[in-house]
Backbone as numpy.savetxt, mean C-alpha at the origin, in Angstrom:
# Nx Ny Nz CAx CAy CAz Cx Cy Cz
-37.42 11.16 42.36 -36.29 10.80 41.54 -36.49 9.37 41.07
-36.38 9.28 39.58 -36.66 7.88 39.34 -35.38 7.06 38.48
-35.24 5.99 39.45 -33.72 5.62 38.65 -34.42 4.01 37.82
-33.69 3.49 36.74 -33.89 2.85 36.12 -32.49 1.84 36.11
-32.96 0.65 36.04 -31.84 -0.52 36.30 -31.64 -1.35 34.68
-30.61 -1.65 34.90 -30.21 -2.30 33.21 -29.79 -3.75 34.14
-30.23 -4.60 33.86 -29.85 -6.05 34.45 -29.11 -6.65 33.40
-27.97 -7.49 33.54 -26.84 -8.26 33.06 -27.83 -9.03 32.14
-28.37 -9.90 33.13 -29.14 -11.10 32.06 -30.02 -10.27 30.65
-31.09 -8.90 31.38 -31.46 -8.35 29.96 -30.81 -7.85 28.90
-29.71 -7.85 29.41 -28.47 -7.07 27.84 -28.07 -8.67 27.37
-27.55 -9.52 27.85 -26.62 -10.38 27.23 -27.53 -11.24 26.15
-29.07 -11.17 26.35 -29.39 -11.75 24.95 -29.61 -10.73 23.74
-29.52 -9.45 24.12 -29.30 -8.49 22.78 -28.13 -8.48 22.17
-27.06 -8.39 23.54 -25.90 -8.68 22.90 -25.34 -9.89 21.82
-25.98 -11.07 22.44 -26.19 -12.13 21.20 -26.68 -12.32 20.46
-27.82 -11.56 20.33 -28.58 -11.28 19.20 -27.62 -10.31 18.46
-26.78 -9.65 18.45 -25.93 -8.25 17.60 -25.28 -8.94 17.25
-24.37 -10.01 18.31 -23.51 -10.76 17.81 -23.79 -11.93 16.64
-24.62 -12.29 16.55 -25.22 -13.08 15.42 -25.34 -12.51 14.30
-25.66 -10.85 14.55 -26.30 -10.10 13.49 -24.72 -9.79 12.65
-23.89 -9.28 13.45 -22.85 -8.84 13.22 -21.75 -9.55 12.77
-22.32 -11.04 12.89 -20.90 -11.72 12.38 -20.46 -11.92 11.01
-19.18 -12.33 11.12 -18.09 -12.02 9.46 -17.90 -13.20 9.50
-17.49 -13.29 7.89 -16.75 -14.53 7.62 -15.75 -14.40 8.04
-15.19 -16.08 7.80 -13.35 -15.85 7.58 -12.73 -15.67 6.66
-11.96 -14.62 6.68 -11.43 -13.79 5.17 -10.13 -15.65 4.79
-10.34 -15.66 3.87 -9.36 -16.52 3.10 -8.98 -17.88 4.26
-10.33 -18.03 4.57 -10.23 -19.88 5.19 -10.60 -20.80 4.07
-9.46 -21.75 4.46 -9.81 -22.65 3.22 -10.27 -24.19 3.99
-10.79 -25.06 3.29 -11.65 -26.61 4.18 -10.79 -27.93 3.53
-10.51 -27.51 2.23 -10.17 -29.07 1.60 -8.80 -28.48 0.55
-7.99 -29.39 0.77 -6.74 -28.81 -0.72 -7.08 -30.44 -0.99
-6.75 -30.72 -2.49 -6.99 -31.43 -3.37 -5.72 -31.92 -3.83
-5.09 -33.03 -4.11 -4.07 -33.50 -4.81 -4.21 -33.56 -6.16
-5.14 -34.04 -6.76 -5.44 -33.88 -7.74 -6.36 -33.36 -8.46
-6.70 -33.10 -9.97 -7.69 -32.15 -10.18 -8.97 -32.96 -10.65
-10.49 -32.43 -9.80 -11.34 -33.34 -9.76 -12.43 -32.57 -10.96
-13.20 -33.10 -11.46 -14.45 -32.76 -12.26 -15.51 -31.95 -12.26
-15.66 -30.85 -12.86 -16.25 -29.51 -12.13 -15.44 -28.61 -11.53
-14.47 -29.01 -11.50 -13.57 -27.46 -10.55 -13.35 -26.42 -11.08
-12.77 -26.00 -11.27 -12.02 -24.01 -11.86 -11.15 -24.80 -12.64
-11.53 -24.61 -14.04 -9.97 -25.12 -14.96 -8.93 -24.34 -14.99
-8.77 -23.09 -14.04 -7.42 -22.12 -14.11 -6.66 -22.89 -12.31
-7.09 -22.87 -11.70 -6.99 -23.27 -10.58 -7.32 -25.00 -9.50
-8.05 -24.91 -10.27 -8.62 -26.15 -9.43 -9.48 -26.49 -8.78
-9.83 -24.90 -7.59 -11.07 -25.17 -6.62 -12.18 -25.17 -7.06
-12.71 -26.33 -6.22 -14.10 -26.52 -6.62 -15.14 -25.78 -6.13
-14.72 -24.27 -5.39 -16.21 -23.42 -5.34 -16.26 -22.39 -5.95
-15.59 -22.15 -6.74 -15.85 -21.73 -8.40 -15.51 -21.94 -9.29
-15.86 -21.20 -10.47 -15.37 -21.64 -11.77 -14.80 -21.15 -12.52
-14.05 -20.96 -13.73 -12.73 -20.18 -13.99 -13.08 -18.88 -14.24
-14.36 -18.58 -14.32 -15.04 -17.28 -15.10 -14.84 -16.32 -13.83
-15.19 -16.92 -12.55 -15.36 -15.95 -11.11 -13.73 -16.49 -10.60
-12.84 -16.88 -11.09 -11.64 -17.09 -10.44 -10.80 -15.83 -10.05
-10.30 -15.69 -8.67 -9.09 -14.44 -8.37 -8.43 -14.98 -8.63
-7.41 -16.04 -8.98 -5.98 -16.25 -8.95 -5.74 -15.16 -10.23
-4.38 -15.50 -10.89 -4.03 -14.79 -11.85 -4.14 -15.66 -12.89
-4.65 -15.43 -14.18 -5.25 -16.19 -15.24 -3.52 -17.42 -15.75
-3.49 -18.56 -15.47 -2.24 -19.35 -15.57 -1.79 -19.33 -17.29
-0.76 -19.36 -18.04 -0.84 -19.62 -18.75 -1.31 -20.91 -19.38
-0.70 -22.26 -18.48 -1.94 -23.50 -18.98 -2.34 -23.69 -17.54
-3.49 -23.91 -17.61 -4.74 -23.98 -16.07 -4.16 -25.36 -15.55
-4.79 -25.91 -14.30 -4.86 -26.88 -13.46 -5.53 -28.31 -14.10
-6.29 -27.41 -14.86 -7.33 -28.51 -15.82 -6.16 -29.68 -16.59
-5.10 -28.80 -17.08 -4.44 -29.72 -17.93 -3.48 -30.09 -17.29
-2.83 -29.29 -16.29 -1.58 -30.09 -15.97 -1.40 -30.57 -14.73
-2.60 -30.27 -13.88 -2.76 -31.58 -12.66 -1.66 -30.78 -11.69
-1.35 -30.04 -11.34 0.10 -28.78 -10.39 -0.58 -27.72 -10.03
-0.16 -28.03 -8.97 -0.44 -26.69 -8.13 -2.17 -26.23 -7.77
-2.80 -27.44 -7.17 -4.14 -26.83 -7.16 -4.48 -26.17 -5.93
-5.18 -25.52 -6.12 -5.38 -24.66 -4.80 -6.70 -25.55 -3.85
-6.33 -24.71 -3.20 -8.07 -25.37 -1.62 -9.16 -24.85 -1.92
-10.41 -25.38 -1.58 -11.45 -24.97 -1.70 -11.87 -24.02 -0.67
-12.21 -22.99 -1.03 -12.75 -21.80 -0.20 -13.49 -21.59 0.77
-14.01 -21.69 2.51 -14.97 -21.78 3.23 -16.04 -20.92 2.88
-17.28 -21.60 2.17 -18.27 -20.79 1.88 -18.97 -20.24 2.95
-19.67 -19.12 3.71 -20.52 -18.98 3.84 -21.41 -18.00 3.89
-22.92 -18.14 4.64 -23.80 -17.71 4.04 -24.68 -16.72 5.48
-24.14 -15.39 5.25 -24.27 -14.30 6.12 -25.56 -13.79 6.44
-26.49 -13.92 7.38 -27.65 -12.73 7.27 -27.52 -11.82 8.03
-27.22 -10.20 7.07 -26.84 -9.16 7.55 -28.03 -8.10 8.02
-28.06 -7.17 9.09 -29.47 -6.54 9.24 -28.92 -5.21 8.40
-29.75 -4.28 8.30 -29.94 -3.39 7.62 -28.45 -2.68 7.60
-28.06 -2.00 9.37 -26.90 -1.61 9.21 -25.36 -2.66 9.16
-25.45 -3.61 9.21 -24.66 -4.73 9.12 -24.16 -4.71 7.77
-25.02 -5.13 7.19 -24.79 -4.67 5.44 -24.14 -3.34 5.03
-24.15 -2.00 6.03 -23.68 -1.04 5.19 -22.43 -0.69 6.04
-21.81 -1.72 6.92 -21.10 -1.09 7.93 -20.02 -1.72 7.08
-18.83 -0.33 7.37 -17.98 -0.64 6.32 -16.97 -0.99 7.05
-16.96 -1.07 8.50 -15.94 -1.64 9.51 -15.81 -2.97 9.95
-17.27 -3.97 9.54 -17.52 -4.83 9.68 -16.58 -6.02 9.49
-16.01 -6.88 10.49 -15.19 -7.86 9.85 -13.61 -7.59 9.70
-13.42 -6.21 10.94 -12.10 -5.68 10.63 -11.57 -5.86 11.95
-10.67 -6.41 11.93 -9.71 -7.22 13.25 -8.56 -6.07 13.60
-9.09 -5.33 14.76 -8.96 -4.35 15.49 -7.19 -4.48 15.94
-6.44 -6.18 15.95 -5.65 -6.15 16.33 -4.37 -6.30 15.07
-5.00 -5.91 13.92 -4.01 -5.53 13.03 -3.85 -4.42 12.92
-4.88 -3.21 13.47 -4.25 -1.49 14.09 -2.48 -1.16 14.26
-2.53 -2.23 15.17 -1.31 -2.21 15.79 0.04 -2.86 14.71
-0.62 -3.32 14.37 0.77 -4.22 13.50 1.04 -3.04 12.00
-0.15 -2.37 11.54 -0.19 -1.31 10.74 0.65 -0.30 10.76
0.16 0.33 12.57 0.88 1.40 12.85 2.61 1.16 12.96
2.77 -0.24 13.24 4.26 0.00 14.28 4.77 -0.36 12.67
4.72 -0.80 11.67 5.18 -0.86 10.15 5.64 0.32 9.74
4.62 1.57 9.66 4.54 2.65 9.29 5.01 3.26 10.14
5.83 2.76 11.37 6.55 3.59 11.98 8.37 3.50 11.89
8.05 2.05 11.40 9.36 1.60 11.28 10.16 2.08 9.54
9.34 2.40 8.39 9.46 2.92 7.59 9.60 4.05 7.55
8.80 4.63 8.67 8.94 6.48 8.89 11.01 6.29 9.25
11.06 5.36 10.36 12.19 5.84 10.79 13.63 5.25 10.08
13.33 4.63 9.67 14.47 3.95 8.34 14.26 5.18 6.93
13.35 6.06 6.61 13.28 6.72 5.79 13.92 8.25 6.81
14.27 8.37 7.69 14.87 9.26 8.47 16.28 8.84 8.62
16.88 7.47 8.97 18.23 7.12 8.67 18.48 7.34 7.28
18.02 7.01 6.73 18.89 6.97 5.07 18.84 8.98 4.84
17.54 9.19 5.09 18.16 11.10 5.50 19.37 11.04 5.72
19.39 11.16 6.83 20.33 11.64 8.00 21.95 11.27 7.43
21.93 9.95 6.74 23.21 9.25 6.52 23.64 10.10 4.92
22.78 10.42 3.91 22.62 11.22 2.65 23.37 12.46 3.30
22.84 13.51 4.14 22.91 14.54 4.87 24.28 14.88 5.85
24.86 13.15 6.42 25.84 13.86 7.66 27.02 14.07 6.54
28.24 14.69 7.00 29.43 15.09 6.64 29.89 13.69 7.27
31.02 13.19 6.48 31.86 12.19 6.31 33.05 11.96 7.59
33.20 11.41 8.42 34.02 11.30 9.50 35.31 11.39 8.28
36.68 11.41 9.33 38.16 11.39 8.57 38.24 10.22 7.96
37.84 8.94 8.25 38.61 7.34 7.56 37.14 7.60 6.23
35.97 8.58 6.12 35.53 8.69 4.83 34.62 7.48 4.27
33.92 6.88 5.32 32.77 5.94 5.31 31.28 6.39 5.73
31.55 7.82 6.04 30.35 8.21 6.76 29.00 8.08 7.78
29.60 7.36 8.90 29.43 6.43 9.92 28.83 6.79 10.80
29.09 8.20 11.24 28.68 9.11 12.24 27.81 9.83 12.10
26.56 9.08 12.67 25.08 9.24 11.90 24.78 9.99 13.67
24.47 11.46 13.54 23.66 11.32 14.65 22.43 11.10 15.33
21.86 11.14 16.65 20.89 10.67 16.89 19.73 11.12 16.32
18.96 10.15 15.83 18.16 10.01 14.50 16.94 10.03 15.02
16.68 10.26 16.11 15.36 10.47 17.06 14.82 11.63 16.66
15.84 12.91 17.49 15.65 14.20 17.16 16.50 15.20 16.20
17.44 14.33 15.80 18.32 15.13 15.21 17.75 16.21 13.91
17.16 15.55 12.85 16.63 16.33 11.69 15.40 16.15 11.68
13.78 16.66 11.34 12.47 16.56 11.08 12.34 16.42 9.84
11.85 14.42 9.64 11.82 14.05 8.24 10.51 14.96 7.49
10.51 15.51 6.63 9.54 15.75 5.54 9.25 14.92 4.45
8.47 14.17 3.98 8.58 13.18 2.66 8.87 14.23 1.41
9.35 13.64 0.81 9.47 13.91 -0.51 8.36 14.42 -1.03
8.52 15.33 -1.99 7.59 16.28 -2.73 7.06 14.93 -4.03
6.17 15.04 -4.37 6.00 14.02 -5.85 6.53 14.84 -6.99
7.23 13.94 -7.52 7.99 14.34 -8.95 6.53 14.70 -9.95
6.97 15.31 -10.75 5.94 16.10 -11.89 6.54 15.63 -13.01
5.63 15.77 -14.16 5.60 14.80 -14.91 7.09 15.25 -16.52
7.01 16.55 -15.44 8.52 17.48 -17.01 9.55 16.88 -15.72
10.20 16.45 -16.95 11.84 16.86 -16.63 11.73 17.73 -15.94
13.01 17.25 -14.57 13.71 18.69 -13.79 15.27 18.54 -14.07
15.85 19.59 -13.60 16.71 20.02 -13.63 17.80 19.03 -14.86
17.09 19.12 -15.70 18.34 18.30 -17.22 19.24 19.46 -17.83
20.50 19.36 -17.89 21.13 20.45 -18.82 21.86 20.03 -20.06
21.22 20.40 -21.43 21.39 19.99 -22.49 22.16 21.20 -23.28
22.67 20.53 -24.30 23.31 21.71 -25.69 24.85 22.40 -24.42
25.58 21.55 -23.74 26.43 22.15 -22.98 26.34 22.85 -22.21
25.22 23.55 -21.36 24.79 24.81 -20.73 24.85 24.11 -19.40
25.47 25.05 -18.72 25.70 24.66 -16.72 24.50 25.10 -15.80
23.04 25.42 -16.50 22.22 25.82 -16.18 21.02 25.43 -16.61
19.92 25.00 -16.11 18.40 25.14 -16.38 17.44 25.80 -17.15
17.03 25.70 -18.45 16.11 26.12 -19.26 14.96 27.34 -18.16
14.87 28.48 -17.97 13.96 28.50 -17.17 14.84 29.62 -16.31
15.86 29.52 -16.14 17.17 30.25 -14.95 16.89 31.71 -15.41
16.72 32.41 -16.64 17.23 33.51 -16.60 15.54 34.06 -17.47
15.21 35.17 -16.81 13.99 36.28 -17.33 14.37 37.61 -17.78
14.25 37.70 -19.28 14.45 39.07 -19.18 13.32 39.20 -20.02
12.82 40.73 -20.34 11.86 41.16 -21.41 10.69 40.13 -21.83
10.30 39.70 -20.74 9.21 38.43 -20.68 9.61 37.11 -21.23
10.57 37.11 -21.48 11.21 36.00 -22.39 11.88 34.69 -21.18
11.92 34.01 -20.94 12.79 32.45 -20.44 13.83 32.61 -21.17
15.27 31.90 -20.59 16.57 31.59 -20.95 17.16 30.76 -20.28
18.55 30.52 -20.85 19.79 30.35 -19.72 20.44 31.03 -19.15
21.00 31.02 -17.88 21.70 32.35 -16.92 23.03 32.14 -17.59
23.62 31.09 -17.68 24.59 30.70 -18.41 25.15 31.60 -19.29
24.53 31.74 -20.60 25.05 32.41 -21.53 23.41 33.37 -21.83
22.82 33.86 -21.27 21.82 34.88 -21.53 20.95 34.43 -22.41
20.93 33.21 -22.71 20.26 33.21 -24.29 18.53 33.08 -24.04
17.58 33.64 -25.19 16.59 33.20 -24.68 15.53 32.25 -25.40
16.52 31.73 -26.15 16.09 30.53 -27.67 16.24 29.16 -26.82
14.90 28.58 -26.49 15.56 27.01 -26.32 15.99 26.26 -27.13
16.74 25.20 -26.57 17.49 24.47 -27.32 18.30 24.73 -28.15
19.25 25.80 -28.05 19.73 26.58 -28.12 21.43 25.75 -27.95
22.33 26.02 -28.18 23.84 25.61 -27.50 24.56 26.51 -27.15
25.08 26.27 -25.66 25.79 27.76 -24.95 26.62 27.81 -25.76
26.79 29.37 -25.95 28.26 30.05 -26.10 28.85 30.59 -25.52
28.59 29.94 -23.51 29.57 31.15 -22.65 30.63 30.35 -22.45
């Protein structure tokens, strides 16, 4: 039987070696903000590690160039060497502990989109404020909303108490309303 040993010290310089390989920038660190606007910078913005052509801000109506307000910080450049899968890893640089802040958002929207249910849905106590929401845990199973389509629903035009669409006879569409099977049509029931 042959057993094989992994020693601490032989992993921890691969591990630093991955870790080197693997490292990210810092998403939106900035080094220097500027009071005023200096020579060479971004004439929409200000910062000096680019130039207005590669600028994200939103294009100003008059830039930084002219009116000396509001300049932004200069951007922490740097300069990554990625190994083969480093470069294609699309997880790379993703801070595991915003999972959590994601989920409990999207949970708190799930359940505020289940109160406003529930409160739409209960019957009205006697004083007629509709208050008496019950427990919103288990009470109803939210479904989201269907996506609206791009026709009109349910519009009733030309006086008719009914839906274009309500009534089939002889292959024809109508209104149940008054039988008719002419759209746009005006009831005569």
């Amino acid at each position: 039987m042959t057993f094989f040993f992994f020693f601490a010290a032989d992993r921890s310089g691969d591990e630093k070696d991955r870790e080197e390989k693997w490292r990210w920038y810092d998403r939106g660190a900035k080094i220097h903000h500027a009071k005023k606007f200096r020579n060479g910078a971004c004439a929409n913005c200000g910062a000096m590690t680019h130039d207005a052509k590669s600028c994200f801000e939103r294009a100003r109506k008059v830039g930084a160039k002219f009116t000396g307000k509001h300049i932004a910080a200069d951007e922490k450049i740097e300069s990554i060497e990625l190994d083969y899968a480093g470069k294609r890893d699309r997880w790379n640089g993703y801070d595991t502990s915003q999972y959590c802040q994601v989920q409990e958002k999207r949970f708190q929207d799930r359940k505020m989109a289940r109160v406003d249910y529930l409160i739409k849905q209960s019957p009205e106590d006697e004083s007629g404020n509709g208050e008496d929401v019950p427990n919103t845990s288990s009470a109803v199973s939210y479904e989201p909303a269907l996506p609206k389509s791009r026709w009109e629903e349910d519009v009733l035009v030309n006086n008719h108490t009914t839906v274009w669409g309500s009534y089939w006879v002889d292959h024809q569409w109508g209104y149940r309303c008054c039988l008719q099977t002419e759209k746009e049509s005006f009831c005569t029931a």
